[in-house]
VEXVEXBA-611841 format. One line per 8 residues: number of its first residue (from 0); their letters; for each residue y, z, x of N, C-alpha, C. Coordinates in pm, whole numbers, padded with zeros to 5 digits. Each point is the difference from the previous one (the first is absolute). Example, Ala and Ser with C-alpha at 12.3 -4.5 7.8 and 13.67 -1.06 7.14 Angstrom:
# VEXVEXBA-611841
0 = as = -00569/00780/01319/00119/00000/-00089/00120/00000/00090 ~ 00105/-00072/-00035/00119/00006/00082/00109/00073/-00077
***
This chain:
# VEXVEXBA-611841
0 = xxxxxxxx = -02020/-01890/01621/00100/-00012/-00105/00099/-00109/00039 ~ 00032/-00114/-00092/00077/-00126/00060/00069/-00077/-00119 ~ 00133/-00034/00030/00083/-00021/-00133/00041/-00116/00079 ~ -00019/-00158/-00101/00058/-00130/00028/00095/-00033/-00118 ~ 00133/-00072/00070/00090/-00058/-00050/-00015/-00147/00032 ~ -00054/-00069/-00140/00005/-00186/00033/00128/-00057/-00085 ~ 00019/-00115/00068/00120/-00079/-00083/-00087/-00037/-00129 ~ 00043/-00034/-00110/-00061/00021/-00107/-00133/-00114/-00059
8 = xxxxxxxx = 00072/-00136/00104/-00137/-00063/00041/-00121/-00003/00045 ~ -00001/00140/00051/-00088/00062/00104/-00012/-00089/00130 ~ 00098/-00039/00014/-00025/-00160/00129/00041/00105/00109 ~ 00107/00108/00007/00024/00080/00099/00003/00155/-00034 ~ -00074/00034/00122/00004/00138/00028/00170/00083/00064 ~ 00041/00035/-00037/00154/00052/00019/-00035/00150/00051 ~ -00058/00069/-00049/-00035/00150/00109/-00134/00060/-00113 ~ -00009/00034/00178/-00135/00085/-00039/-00054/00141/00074
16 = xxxxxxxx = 00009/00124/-00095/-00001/00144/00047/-00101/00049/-00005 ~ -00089/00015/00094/-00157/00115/00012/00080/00153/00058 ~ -00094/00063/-00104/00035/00154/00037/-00166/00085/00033 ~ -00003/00125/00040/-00100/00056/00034/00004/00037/-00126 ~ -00139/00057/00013/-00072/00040/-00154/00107/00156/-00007 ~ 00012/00031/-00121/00087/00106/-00055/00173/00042/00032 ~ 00030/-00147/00117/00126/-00005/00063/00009/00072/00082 ~ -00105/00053/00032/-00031/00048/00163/00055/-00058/00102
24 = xxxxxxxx = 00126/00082/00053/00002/-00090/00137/-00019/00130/00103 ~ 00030/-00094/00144/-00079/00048/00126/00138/00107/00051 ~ 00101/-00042/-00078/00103/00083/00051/-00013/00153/-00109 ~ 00068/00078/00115/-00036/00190/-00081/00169/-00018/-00116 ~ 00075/-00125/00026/00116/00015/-00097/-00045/-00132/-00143 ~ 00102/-00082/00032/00004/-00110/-00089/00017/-00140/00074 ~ -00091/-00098/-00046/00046/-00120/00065/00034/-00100/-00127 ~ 00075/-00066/00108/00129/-00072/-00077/00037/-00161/00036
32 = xxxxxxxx = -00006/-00064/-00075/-00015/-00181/00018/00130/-00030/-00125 ~ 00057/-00117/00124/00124/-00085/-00080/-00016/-00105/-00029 ~ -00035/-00086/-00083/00011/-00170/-00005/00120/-00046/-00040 ~ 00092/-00064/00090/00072/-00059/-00031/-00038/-00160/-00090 ~ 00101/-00029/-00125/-00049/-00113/-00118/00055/-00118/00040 ~ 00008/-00064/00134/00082/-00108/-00021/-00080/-00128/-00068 ~ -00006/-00050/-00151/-00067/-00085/-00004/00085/-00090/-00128 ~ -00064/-00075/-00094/00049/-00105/-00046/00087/00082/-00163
40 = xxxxxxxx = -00042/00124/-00032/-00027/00040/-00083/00172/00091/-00003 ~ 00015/00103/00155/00055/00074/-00023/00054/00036/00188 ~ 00088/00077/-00003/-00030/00090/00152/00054/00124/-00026 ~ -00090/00084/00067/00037/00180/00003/-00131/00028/00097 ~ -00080/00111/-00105/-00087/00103/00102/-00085/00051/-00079 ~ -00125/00038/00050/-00092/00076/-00094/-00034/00127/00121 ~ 00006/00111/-00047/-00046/00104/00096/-00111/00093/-00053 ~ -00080/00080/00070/-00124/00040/-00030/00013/00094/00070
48 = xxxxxxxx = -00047/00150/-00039/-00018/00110/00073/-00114/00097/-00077 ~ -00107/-00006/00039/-00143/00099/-00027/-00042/00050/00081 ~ -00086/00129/-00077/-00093/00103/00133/-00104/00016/-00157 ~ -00062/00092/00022/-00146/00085/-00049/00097/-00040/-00147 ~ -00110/-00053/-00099/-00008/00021/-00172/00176/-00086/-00023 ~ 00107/-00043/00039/00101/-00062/-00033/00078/-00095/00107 ~ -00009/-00081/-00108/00079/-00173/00040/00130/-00075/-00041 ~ 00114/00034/00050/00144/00023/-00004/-00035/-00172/00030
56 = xxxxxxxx = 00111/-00078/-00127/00031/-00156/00041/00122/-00001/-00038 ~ 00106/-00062/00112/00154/-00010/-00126/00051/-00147/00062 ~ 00065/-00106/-00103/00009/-00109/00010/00180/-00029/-00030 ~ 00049/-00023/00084/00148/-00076/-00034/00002/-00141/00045 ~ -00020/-00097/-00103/00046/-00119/00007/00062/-00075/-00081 ~ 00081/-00124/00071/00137/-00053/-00077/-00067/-00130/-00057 ~ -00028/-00030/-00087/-00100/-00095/-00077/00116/-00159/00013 ~ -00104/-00084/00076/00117/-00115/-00041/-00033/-00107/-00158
64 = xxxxxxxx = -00147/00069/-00047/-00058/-00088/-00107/-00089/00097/-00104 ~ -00040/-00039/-00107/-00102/00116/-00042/-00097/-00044/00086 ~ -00128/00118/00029/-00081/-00012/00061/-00143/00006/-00065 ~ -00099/-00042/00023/-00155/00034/-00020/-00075/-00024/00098 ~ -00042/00136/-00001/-00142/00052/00097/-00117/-00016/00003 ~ -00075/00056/00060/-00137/-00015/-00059/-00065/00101/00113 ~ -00040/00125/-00087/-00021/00145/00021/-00151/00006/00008 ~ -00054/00072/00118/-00156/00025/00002/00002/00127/00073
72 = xxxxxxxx = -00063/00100/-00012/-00005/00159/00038/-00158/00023/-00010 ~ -00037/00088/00090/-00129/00060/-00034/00038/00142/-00027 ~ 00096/00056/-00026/00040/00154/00013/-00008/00039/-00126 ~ -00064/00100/00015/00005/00104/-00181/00106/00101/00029 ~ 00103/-00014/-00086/00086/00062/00022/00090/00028/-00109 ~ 00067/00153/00020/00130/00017/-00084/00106/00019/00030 ~ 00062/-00147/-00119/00159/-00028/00128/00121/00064/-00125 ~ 00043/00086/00089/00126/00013/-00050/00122/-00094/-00039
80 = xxxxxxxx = 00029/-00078/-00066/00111/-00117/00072/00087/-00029/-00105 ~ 00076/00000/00111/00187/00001/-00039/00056/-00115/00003 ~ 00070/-00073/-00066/00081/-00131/-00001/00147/00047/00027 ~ 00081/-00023/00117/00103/00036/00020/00083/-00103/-00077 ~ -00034/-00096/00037/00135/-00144/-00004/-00074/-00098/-00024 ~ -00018/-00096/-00128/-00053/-00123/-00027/-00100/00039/-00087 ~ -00066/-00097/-00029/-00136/-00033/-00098/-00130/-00016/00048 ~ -00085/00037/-00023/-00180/-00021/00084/-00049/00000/-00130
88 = xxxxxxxx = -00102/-00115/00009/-00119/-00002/-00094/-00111/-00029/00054 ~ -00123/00072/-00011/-00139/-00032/00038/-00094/00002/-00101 ~ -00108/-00088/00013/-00084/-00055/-00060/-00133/00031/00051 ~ -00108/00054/-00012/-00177/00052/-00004/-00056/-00154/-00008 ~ -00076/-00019/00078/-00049/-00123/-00023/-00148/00045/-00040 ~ -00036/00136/00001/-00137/00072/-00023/00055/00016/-00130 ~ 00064/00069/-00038/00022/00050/-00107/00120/-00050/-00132 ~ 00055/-00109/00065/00132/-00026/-00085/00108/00099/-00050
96 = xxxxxxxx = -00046/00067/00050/00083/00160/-00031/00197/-00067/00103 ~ 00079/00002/-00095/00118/00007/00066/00110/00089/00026 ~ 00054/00033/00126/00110/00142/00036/00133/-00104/00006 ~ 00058/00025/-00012/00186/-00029/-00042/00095/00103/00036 ~ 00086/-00036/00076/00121/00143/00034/00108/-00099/00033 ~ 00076/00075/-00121/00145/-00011/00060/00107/00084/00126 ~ 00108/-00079/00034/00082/00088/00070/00028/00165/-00035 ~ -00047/00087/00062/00035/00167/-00010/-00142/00062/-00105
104 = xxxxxxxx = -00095/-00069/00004/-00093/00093/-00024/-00131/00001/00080 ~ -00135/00080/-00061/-00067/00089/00083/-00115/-00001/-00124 ~ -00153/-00008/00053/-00071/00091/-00062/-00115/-00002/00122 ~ -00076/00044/-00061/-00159/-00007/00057/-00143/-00034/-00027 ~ -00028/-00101/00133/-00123/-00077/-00014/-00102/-00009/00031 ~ -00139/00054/-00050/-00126/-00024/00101/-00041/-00139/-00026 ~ -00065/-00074/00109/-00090/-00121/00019/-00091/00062/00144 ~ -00128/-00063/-00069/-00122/00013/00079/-00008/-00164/00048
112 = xxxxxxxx = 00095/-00022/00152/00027/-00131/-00007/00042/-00070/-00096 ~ 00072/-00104/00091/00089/-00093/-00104/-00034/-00159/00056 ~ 00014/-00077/-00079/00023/-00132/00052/00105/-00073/-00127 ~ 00086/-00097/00014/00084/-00009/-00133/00168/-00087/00064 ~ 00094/00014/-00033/00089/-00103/-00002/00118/00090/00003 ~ 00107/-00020/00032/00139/00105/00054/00081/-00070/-00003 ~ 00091/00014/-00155/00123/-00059/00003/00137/00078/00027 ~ 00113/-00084/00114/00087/00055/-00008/00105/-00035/-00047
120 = xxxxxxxx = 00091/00020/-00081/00065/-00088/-00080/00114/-00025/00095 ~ 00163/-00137/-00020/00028/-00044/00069/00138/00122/00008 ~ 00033/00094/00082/00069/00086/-00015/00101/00020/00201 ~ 00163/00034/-00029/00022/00003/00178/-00090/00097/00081 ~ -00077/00134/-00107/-00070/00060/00138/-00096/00085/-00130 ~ -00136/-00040/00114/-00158/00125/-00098/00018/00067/00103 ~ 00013/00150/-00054/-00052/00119/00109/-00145/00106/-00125 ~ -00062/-00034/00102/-00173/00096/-00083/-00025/00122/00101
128 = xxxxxxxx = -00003/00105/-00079/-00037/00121/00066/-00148/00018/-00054 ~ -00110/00004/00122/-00163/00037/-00093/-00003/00105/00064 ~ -00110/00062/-00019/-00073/00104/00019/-00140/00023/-00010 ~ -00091/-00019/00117/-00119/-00019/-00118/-00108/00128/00093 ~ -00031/00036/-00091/-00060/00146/-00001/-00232/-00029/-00002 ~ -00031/00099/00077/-00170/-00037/-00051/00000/00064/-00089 ~ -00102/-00020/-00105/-00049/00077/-00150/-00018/00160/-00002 ~ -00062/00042/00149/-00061/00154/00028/00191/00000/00022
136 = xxxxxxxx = 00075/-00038/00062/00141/00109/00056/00081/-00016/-00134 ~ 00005/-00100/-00059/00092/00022/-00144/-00090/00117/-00074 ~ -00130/-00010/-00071/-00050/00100/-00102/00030/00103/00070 ~ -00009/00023/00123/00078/00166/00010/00096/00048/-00069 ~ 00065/-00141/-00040/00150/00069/-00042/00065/-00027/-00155 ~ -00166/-00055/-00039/00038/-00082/-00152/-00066/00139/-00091 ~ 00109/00030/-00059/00011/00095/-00092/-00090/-00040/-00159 ~ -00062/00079/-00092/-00094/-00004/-00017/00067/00074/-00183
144 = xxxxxxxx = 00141/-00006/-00059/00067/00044/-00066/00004/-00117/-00096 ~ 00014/-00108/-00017/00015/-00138/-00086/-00119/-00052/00003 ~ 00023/-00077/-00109/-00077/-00144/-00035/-00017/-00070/00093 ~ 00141/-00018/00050/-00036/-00140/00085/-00014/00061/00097 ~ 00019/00074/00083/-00099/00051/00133/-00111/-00039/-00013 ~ -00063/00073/-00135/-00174/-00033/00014/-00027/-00098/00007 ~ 00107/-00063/-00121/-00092/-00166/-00003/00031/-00050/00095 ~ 00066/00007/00116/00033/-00106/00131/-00107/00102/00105
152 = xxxxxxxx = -00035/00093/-00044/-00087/00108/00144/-00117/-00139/-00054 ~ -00040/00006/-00107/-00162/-00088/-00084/00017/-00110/00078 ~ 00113/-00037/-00020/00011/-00215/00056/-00034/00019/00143 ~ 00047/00142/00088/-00033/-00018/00128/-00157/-00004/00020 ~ -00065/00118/-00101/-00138/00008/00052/-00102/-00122/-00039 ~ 00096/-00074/-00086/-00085/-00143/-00032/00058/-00081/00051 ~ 00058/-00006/00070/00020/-00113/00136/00036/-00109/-00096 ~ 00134/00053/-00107/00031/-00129/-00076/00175/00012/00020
160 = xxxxxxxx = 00060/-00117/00038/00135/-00012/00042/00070/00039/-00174 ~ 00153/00087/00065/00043/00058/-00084/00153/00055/00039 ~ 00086/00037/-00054/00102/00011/-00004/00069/00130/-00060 ~ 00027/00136/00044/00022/00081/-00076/00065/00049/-00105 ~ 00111/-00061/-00002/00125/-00006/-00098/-00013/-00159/-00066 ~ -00042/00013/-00137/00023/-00104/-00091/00096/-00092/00085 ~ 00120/00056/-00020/00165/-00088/00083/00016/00070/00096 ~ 00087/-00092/00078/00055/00062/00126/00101/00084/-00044
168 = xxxxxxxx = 00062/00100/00056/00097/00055/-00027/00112/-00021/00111 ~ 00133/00108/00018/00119/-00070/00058/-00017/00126/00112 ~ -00002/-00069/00129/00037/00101/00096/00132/00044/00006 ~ -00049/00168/00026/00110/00092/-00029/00082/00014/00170 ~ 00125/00004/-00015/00069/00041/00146/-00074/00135/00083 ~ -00041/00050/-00051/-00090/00100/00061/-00119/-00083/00068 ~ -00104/-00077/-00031/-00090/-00087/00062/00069/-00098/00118 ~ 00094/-00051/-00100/00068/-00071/00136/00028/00050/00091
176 = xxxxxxxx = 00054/00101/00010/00060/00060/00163/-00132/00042/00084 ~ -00116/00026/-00056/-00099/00053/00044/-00060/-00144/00097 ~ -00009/-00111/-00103/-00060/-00114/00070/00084/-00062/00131 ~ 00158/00040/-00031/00061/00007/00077/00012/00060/00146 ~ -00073/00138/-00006/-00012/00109/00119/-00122/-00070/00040 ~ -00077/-00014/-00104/-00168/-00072/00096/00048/-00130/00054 ~ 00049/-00134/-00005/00078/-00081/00066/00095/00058/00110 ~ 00046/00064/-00024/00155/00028/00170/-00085/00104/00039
184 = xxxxxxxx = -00141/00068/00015/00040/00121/00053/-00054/-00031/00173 ~ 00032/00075/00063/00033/-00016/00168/-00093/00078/00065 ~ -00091/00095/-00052/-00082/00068/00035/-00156/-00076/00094 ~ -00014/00057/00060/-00113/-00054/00060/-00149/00063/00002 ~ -00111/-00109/00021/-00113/00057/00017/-00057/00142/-00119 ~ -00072/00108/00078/-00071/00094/-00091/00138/00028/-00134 ~ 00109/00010/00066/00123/00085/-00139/00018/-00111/-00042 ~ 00023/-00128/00007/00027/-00101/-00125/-00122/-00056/-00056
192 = xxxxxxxx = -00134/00063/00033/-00089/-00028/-00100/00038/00099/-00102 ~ -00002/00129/00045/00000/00138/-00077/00095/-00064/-00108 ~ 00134/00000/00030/00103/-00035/-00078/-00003/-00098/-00131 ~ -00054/-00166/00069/-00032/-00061/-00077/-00144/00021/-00120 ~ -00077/00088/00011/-00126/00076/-00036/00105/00074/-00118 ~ 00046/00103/-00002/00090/00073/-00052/00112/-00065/-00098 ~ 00051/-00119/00057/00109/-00085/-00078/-00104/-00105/-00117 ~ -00106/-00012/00000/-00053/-00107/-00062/-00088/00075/-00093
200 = xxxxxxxx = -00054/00158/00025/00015/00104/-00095/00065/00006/-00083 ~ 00172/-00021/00012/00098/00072/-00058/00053/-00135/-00105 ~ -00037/-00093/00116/00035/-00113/-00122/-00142/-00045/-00107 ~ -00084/00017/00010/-00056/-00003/-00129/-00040/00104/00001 ~ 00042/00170/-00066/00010/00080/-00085/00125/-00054/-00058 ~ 00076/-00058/00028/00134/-00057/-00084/-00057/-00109/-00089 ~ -00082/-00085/00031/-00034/-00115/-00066/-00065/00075/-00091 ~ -00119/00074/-00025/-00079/00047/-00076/00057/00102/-00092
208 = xxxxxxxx = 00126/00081/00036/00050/00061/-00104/00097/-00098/-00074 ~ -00003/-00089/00046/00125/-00107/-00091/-00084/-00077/-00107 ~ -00126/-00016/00045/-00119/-00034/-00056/-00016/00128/-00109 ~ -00053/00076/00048/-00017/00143/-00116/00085/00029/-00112 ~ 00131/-00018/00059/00130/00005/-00098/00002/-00095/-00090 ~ 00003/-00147/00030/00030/-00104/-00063/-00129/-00016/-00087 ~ -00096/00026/00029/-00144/-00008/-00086/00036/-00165/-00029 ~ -00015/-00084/00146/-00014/-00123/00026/00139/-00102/-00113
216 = xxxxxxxx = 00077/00040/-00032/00029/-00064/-00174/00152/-00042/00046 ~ 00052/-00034/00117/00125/-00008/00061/00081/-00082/-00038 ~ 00071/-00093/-00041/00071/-00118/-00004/00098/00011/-00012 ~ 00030/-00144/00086/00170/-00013/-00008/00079/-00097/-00096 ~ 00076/00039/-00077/00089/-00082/-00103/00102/-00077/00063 ~ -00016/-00038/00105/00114/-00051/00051/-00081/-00143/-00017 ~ 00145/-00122/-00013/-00093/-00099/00031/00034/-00040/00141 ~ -00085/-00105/00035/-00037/-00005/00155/00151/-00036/00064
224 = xxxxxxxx = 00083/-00078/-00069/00125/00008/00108/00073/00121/00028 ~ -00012/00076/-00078/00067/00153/00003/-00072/00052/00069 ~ -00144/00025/00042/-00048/00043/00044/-00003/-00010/00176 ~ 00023/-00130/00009/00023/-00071/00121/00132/00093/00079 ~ 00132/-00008/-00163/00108/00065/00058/00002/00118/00082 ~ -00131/00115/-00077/-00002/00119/00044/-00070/00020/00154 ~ -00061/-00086/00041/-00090/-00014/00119/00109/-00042/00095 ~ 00099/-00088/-00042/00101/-00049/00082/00123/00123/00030
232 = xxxxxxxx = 00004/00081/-00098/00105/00154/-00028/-00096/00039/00120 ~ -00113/00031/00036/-00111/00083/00080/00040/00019/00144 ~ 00000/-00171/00007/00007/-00011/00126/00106/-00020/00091 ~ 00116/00009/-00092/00133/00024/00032/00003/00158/-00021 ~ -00007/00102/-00021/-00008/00117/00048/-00111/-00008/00148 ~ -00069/-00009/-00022/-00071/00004/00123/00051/-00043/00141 ~ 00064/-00127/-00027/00072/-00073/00105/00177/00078/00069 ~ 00012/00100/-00136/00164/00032/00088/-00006/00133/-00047
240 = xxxxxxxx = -00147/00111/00019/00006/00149/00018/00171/00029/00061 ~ 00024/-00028/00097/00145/00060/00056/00110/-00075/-00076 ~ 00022/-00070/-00089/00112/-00063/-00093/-00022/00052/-00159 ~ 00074/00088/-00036/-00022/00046/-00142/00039/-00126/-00077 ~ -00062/-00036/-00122/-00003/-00102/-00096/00022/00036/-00095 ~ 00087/-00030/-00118/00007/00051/-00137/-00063/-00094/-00108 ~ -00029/00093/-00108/-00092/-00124/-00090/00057/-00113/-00042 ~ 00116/-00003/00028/00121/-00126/-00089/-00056/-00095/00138
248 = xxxxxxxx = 00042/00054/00156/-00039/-00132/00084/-00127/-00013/00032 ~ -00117/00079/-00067/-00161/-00055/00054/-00006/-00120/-00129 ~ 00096/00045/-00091/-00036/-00045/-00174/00018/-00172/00038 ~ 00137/-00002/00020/00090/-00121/00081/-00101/-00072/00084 ~ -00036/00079/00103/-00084/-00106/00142/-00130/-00073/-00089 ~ -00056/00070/-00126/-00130/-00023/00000/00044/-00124/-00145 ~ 00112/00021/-00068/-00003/-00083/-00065/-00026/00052/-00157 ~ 00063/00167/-00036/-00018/00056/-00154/00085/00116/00003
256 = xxxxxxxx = -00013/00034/-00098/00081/00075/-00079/-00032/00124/00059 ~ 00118/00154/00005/-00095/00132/00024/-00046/00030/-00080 ~ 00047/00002/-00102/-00123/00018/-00095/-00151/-00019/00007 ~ 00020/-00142/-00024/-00162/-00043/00032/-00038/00082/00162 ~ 00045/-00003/00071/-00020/00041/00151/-00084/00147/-00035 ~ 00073/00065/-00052/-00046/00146/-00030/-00124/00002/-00053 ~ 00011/-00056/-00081/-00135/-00004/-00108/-00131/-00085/00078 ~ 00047/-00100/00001/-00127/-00061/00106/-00057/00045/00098
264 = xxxxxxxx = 00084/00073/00061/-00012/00075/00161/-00138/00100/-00050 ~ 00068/00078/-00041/-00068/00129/-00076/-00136/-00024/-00081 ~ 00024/-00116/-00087/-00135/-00045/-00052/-00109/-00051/00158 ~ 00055/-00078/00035/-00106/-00043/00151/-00005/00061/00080 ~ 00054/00099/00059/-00003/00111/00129/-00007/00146/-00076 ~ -00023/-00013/-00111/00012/00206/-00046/00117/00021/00045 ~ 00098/00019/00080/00116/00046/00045/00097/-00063/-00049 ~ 00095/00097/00031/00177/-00081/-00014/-00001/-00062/00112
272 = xxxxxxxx = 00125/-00081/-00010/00060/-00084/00155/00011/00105/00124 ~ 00126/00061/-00074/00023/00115/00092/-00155/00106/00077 ~ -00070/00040/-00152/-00122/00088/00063/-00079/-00085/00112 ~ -00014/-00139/00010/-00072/-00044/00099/00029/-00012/00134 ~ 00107/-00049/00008/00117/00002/00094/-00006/00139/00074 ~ 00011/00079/-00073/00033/00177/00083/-00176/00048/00010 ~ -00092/-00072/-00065/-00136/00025/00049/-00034/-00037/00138 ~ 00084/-00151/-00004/-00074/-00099/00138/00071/00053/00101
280 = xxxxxxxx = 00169/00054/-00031/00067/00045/00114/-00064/00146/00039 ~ -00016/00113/-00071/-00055/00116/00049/-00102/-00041/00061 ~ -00120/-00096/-00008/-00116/-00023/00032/00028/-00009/00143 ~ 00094/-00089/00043/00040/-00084/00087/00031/00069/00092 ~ 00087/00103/-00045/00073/00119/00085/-00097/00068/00049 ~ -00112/00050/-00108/-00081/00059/00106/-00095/-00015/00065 ~ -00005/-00158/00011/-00071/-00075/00099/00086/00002/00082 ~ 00074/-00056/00052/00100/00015/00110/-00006/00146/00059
288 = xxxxxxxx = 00027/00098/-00074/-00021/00135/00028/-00066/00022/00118 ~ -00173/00004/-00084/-00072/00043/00038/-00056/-00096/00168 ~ 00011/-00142/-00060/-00074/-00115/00125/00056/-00051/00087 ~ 00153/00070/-00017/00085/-00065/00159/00113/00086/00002 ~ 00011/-00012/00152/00109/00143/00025/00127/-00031/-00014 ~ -00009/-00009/-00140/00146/-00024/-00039/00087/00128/-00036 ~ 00114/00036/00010/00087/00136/-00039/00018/-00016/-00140 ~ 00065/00102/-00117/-00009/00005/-00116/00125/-00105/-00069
296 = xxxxxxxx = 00124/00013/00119/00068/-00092/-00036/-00043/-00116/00038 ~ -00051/-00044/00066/-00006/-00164/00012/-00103/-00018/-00087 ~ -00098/00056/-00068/-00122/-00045/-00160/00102/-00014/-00064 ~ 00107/00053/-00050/00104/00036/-00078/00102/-00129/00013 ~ 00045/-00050/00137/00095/-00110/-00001/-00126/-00110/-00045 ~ -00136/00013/00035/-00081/-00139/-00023/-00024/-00037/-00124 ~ -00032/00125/-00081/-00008/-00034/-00142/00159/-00036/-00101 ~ 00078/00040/00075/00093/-00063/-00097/00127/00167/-00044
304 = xxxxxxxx = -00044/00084/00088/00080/00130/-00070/00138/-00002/00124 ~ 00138/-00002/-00042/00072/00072/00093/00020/00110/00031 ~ -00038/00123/-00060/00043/00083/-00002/-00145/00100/00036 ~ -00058/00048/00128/-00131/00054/00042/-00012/00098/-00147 ~ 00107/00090/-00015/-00081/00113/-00095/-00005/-00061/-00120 ~ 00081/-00133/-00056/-00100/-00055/-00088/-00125/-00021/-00028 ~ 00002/-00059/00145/-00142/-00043/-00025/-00126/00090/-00022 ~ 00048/00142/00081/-00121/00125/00025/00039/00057/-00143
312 = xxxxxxxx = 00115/00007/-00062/-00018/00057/-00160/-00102/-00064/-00074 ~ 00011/-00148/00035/-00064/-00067/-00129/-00124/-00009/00081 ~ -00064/-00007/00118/-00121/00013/00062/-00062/00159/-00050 ~ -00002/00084/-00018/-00003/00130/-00012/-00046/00030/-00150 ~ 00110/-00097/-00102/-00025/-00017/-00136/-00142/-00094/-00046 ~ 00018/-00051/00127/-00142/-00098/-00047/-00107/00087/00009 ~ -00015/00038/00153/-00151/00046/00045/00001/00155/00007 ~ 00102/00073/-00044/00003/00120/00029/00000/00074/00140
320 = xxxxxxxx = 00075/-00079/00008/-00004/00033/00188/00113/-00059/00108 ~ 00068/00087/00056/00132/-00094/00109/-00056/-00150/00093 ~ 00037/-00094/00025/-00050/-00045/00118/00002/00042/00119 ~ 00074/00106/00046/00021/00053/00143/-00155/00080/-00025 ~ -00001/00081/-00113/-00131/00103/00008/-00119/-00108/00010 ~ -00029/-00107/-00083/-00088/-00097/00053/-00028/-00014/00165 ~ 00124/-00011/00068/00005/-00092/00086/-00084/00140/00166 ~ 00012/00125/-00113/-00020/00090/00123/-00117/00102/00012
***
């Protein structure tokens, strides 16, 4: 199994990944490869972490130009994949068949091998979360209730590239924190396979009921500069969990109205400002919780609460549960 990245001339080979057949590796946990990007295009990192039936890829780089690739895979595979930040377009050179994702969405893709062209548009940073799954470990888990289940179970058994959701849809703060725990988590060997096995479960039963719900038909009315705004609202919550923000100054930093703020937010994330914010912070809290021996007040000073039994009221209200009782 072997995936090449050429400059789009094909004059250079830029990296090239062989894996064991089924992502078999020799280790009883997970093995794990970093490429650092220093090249003409961009600099960041591409990281890779697989074992048995799944192939974890996540990419942060700071683009100094748009880019084009030139993509060749022998892998039959179904990729989960997420567009965090920026634009990707790819092109089938078998099939002319074309995938497109904007910043903050997600669907899912089988190709029985690929060969084809990878645009990145000219943006300060692409971050791509994949996922790519073998055909036998996803149908375990592809539900058998819709249309489009079947018709994407059919495209698998005819080894014809396909896409499950008509459109991409908008990743929900719930997915994010998840892709999030599979990125930071600290676990090693046999328990951070388990874990990551379990987390990539959990994130596509999320994809597929958002899929089920939406009955593929999603769109956003925003036009693209507004839309831009709300991705930019995103990541300024994300960036100052411990600094509370009000909608008048995310409205201000990003450049609109609260009004519009509200409405856009909510149309592209399902959530309010606020609901996401107190999603990513509970999330957060009980990561900290649980993965480092931190006390209840210091999760509490990190996320942004002064006051500890604040924080365990409104921790408690979330998950139904104290953080001290978590913690013991």
């Amino acid at each position: 199994m072997k995936t090449r990245l050429h400059s789009s001339d094909l004059q250079e080979l830029l990296v090239e990944s062989v894996y064991p057949a089924g992502f078999i590796s020799d280790n009883s946990g997970v093995e794990e490869r970093v490429y650092p990007t220093e090249t003409i295009f961009g600099a960041g990192f591409y990281k890779e972490i697989f074992f048995e039936g799944i192939h974890i890829g996540y990419g942060d780089i700071a683009l100094a130009k748009p880019t084009e690739l030139f993509v060749e895979s022998d892998m039959e595979t179904v990729e989960m994949h997420f567009t965090l930040c920026g634009d990707t377009f790819m092109k089938s050179n078998d099939t002319g068949r074309t995938y497109q994702f904007s910043c903050n969405q997600h669907n899912i893709v089988y190709t029985n091998g690929f060969k084809g062209f990878s645009e990145w548009s000219n943006q300060s940073k692409m971050q791509v979360f994949e996922v790519n799954l073998l055909p036998s470990f996803f149908e375990k888990y592809l539900p058998d209730n819709t249309k489009a289940f079947e018709d994407f179970r059919l495209q698998l058994h005819q080894s014809r590239q396909s896409q499950l959701c008509k459109h991409n849809l908008q990743i929900t703060p719930q997915m994010l924190f998840i892709i999030r725990e599979i990125m930071n988590s600290e676990r090693q060997g046999a328990f951070k396979r388990m874990f990551i096995e379990a987390k990539v479960i959990e994130l596509l039963m999320l994809q597929l009921e958002q899929i089920s719900e939406h009955h593929c038909a999603t769109f956003c009315s925003l036009k693209k500069a507004d839309l831009e705004k709300m991705y930019q609202a995103k990541e300024i919550i994300l960036n100052n969990l411990s600094t509370p923000c009000s909608l008048i100054n995310i409205a201000q930093q990003v450049g609109t109205n609260e009004f519009t703020l509200k409405k856009g937010f909510k149309e592209v994330f399902g959530t309010t400002v606020f609901g996401f914010w107190n999603d990513i912070k509970m999330q957060e809290a009980k990561r900290l919780l649980l993965e480092h021996s931190m006390s209840v007040s210091e999760v509490s000073e990190q996320i942004g609460y002064k006051n500890p039994q604040h924080f365990s009221t409104a921790f408690k209200k979330y998950f139904g549960t104290s953080p001290s009782q978590l913690k013991s």
